[in-house]
N, C-alpha and C positions, 0 to 999 in steps of 0.2 A: 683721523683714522678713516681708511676707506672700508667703506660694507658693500660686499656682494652679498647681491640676492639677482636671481634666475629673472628675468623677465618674462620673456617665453620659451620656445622652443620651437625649431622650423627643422622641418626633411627633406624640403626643396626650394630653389630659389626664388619662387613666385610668394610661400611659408614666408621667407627671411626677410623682402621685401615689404612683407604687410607687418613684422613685429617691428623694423623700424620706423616706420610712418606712426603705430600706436603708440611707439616711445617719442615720438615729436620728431623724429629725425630724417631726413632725406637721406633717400641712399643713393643718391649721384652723388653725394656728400663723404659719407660714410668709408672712410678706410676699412676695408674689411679684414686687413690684417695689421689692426689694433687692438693687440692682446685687453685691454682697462673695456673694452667694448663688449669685444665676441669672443668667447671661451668656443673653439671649435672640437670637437667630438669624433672622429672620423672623418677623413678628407680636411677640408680646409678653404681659405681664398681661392686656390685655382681651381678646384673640383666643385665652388657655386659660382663660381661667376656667372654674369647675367650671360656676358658672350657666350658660352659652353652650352647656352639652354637648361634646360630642367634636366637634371638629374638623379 
């Protein structure tokens, strides 16, 4: 059985960057549109990506 539970929460991409590094995980690594990962909230992969900068 799979359990979700929240890790963290980030509002910008420098945020989303540091909860994956505390999960153990590299985000040069990291599919960001891997639903079993990142439940997204508004916006999405394209609207954090690293390349787009902070917003």
């Amino acid at each position: 059985m799979l359990r979700r539970e929240i890790f963290d929460r980030a509002l910008r991409t420098a945020g989303l960057i540091k909860c994956l590094r505390r999960a153990g995980l590299d985000p040069g690594t990291v599919r960001l549109d891997d639903p079993l990962l990142i439940e997204w909230r508004g916006g999405g992969p394209a609207a954090w990506s690293p390349e787009q900068g902070e917003q």
